[in-house]
PyMOL CGO cylinders between C-alpha atoms (Angstrom):
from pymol import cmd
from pymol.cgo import CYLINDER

trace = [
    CYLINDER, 75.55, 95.71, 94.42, 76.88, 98.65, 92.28, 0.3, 1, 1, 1, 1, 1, 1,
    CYLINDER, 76.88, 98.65, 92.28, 80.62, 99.45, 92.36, 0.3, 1, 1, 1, 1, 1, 1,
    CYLINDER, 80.62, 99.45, 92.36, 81.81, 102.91, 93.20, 0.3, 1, 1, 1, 1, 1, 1,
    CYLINDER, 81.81, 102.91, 93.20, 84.06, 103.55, 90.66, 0.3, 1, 1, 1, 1, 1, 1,
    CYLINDER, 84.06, 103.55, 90.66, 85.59, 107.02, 91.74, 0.3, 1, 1, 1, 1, 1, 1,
    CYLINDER, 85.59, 107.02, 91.74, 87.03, 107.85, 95.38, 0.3, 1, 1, 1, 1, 1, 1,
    CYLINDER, 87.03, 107.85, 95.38, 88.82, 110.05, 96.93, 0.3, 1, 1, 1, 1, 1, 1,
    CYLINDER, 88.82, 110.05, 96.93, 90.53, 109.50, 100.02, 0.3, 1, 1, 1, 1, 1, 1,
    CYLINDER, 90.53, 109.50, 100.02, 92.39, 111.30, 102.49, 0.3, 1, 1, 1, 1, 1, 1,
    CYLINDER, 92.39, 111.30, 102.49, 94.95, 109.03, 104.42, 0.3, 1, 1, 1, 1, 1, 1,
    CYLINDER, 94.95, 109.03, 104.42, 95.63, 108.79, 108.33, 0.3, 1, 1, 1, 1, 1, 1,
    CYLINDER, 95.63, 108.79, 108.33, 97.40, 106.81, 109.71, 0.3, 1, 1, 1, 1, 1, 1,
    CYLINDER, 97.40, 106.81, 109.71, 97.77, 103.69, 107.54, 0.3, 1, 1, 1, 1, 1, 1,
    CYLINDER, 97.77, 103.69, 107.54, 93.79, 104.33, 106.41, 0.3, 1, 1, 1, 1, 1, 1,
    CYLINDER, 93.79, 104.33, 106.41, 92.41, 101.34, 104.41, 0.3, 1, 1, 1, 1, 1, 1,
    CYLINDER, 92.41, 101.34, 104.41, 89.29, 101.89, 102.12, 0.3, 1, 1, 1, 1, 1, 1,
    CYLINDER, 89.29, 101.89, 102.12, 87.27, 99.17, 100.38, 0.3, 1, 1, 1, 1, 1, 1,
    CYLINDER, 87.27, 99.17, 100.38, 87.00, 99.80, 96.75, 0.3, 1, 1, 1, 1, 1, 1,
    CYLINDER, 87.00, 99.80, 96.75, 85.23, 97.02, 95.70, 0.3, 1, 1, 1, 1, 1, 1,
    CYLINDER, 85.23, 97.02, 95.70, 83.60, 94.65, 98.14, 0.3, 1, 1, 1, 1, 1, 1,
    CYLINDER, 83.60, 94.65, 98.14, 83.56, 90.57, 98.27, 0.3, 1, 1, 1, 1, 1, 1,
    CYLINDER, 83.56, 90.57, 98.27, 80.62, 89.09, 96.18, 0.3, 1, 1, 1, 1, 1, 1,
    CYLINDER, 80.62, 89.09, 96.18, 80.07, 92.61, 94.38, 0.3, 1, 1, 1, 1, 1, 1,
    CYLINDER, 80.07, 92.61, 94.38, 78.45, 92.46, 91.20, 0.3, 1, 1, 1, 1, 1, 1,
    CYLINDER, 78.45, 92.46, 91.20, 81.90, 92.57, 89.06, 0.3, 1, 1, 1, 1, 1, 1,
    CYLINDER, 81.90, 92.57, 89.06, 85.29, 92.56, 90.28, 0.3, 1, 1, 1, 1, 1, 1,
    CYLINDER, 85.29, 92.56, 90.28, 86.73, 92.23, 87.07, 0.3, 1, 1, 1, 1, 1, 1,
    CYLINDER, 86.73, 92.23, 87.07, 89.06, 95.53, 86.65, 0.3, 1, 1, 1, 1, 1, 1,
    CYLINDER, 89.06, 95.53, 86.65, 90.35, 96.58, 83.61, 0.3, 1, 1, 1, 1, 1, 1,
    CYLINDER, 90.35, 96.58, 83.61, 92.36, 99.95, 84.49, 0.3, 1, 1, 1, 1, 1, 1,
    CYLINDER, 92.36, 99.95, 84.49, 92.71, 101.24, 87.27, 0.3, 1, 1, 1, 1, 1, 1,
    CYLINDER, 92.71, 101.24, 87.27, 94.30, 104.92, 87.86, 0.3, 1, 1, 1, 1, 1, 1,
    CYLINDER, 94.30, 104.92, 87.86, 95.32, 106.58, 91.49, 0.3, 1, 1, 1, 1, 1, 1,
    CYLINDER, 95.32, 106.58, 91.49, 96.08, 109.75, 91.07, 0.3, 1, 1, 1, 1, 1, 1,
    CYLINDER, 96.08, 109.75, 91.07, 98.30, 111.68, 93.55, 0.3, 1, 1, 1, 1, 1, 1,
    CYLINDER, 98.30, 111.68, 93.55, 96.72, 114.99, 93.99, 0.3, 1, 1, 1, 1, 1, 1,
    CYLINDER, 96.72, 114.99, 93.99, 98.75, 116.13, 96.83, 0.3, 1, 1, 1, 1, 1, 1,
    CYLINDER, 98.75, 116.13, 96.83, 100.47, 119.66, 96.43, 0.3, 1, 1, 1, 1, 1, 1,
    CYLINDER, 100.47, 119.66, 96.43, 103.59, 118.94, 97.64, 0.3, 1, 1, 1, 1, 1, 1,
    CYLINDER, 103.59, 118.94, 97.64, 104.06, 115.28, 99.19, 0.3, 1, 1, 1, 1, 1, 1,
    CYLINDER, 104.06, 115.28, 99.19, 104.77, 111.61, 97.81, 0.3, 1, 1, 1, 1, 1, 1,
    CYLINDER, 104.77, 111.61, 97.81, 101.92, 109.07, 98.37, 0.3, 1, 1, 1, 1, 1, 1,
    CYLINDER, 101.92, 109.07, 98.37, 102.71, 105.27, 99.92, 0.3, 1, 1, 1, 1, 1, 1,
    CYLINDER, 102.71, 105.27, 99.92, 100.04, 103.31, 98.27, 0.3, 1, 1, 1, 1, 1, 1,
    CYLINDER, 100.04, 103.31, 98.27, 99.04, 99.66, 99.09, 0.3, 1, 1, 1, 1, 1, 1,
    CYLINDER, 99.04, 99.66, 99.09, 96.63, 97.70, 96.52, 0.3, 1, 1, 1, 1, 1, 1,
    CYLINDER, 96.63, 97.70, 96.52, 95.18, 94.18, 97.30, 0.3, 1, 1, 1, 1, 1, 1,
    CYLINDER, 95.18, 94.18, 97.30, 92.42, 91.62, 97.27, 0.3, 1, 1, 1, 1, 1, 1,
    CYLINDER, 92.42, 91.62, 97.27, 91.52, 90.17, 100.53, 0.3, 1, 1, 1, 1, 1, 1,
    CYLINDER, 91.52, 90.17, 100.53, 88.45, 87.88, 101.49, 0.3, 1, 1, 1, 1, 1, 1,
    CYLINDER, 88.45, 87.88, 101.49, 86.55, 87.98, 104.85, 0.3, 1, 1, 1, 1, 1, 1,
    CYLINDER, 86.55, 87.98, 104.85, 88.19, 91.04, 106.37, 0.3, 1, 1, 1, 1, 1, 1,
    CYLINDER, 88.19, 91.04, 106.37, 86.35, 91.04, 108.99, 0.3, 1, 1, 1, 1, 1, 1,
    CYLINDER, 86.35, 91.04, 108.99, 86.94, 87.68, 110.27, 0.3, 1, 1, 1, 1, 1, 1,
    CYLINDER, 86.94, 87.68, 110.27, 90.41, 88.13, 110.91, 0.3, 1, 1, 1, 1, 1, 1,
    CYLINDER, 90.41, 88.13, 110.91, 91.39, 84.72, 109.29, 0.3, 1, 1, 1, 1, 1, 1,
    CYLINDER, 91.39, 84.72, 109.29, 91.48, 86.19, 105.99, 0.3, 1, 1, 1, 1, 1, 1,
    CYLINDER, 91.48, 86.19, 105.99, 93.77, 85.88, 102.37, 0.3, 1, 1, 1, 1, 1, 1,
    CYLINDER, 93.77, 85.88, 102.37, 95.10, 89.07, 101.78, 0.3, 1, 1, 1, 1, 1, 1,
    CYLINDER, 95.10, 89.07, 101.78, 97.15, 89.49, 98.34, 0.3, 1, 1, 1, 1, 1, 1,
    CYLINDER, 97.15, 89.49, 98.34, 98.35, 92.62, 97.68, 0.3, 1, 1, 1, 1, 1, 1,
    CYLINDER, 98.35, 92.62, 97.68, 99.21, 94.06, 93.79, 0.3, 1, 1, 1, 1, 1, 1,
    CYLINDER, 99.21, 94.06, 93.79, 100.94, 96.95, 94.57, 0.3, 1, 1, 1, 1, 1, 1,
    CYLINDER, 100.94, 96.95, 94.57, 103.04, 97.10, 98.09, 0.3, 1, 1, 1, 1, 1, 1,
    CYLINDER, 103.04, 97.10, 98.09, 104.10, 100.72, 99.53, 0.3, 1, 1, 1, 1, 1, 1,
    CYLINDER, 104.10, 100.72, 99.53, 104.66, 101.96, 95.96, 0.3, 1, 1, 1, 1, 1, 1,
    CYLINDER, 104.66, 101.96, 95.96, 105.61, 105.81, 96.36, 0.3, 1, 1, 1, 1, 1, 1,
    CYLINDER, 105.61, 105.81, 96.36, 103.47, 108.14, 93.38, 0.3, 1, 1, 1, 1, 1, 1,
    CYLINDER, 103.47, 108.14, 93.38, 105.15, 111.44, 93.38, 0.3, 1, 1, 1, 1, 1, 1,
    CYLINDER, 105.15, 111.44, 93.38, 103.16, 114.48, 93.68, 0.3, 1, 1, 1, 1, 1, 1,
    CYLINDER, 103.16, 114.48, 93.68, 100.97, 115.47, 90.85, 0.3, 1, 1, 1, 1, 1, 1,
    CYLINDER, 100.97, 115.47, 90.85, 101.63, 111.90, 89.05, 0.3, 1, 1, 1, 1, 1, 1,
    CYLINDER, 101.63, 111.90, 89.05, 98.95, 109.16, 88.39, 0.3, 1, 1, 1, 1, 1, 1,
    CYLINDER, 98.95, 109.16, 88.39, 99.97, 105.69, 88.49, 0.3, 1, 1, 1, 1, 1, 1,
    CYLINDER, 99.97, 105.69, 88.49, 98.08, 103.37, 85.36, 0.3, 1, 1, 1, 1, 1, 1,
    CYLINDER, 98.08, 103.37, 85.36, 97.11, 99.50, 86.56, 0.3, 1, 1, 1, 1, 1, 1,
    CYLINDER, 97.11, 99.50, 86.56, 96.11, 97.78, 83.20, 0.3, 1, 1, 1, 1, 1, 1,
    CYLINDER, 96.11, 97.78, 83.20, 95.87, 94.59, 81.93, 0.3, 1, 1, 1, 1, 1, 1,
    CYLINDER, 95.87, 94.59, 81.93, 97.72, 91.95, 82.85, 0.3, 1, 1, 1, 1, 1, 1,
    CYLINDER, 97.72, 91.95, 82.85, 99.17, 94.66, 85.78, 0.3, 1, 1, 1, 1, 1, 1,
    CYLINDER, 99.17, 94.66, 85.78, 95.81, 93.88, 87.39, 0.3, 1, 1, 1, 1, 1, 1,
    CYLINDER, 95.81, 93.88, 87.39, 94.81, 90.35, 87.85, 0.3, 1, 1, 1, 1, 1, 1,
    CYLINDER, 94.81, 90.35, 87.85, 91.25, 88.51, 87.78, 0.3, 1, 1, 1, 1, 1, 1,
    CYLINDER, 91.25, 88.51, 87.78, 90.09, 88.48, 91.25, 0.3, 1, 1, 1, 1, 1, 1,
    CYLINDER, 90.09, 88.48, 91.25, 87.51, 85.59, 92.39, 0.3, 1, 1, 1, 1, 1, 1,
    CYLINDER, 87.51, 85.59, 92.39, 84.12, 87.09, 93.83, 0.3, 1, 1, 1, 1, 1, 1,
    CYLINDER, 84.12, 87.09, 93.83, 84.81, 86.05, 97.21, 0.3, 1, 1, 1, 1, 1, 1,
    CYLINDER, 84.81, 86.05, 97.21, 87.31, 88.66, 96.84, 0.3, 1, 1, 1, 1, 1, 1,
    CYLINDER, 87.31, 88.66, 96.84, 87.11, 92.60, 97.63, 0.3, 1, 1, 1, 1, 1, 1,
    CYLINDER, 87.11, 92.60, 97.63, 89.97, 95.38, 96.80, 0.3, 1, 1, 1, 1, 1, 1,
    CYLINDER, 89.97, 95.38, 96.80, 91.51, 97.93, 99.04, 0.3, 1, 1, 1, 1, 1, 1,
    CYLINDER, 91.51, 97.93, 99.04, 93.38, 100.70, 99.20, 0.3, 1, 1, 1, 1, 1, 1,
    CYLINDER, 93.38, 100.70, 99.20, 95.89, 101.44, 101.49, 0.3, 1, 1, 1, 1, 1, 1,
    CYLINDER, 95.89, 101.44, 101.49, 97.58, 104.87, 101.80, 0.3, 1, 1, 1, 1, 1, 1,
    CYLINDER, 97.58, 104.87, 101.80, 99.55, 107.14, 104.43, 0.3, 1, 1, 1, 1, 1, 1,
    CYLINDER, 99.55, 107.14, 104.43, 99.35, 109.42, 106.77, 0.3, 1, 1, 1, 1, 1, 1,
    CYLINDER, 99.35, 109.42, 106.77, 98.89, 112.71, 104.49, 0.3, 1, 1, 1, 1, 1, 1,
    CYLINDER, 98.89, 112.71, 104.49, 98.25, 110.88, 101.25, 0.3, 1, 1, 1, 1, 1, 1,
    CYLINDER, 98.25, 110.88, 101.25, 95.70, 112.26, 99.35, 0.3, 1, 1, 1, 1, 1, 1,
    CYLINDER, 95.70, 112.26, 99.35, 94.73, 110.36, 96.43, 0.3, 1, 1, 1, 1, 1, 1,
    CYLINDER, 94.73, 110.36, 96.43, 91.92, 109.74, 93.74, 0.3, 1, 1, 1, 1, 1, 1,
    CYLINDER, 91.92, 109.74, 93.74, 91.10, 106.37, 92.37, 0.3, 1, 1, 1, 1, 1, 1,
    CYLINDER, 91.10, 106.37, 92.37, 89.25, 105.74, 89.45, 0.3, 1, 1, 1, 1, 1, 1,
    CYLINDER, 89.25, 105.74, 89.45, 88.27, 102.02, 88.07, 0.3, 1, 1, 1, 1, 1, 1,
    CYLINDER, 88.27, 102.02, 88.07, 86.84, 100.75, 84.85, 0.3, 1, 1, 1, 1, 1, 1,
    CYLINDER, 86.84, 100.75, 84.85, 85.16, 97.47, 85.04, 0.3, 1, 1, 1, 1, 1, 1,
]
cmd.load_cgo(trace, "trace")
């Protein structure tokens, strides 16, 4: 399975959005950028790794936990900010109510 490596999303309420599903071909990330394009607000941004969603027994580590990017600013995950995630793995985004936000990966 091919990861999407650009997104944009538009929060609601606490909106979560699957960046890179479990078992995907790679989930080896080596920069990350999310990109507050909103005109005029902050954006509360959540990053983790979680296996088996769905089940509702799941691991869920986040990376990042309600960070706040000011408007117009990009926050830069690199390196060792972003650790090796096991396959069984996916990563989400979490972001606000009026958060809008573009995230861009490199794998």
């Amino acid at each position: 399975m091919a990861i999407k490596k650009f997104h944009n999303i538009t929060g609601s309420t606490g909106v979560t959005v699957e960046l890179i599903a479990p078992f995907s071909q790679t989930n080896d990330i080596k920069s990350m950028v999310i990109a507050n394009i909103h005109a005029t607000d902050n954006a509360i941004v959540t990053l983790f790794i979680e296996d088996s969603p769905t089940t509702g027994a799941s691991s869920r580590f986040n990376i990042i936990f309600t960070i706040t990017i000011p408007y117009h600013t990009s926050l830069v995950l690199s390196g060792t900010d972003i650790p090796t995630v096991p396959s069984s793995y996916g990563t989400y985004i979490t972001v606000g109510g009026t958060d809008v936000v573009d995230v861009m990966i490199n794998t």
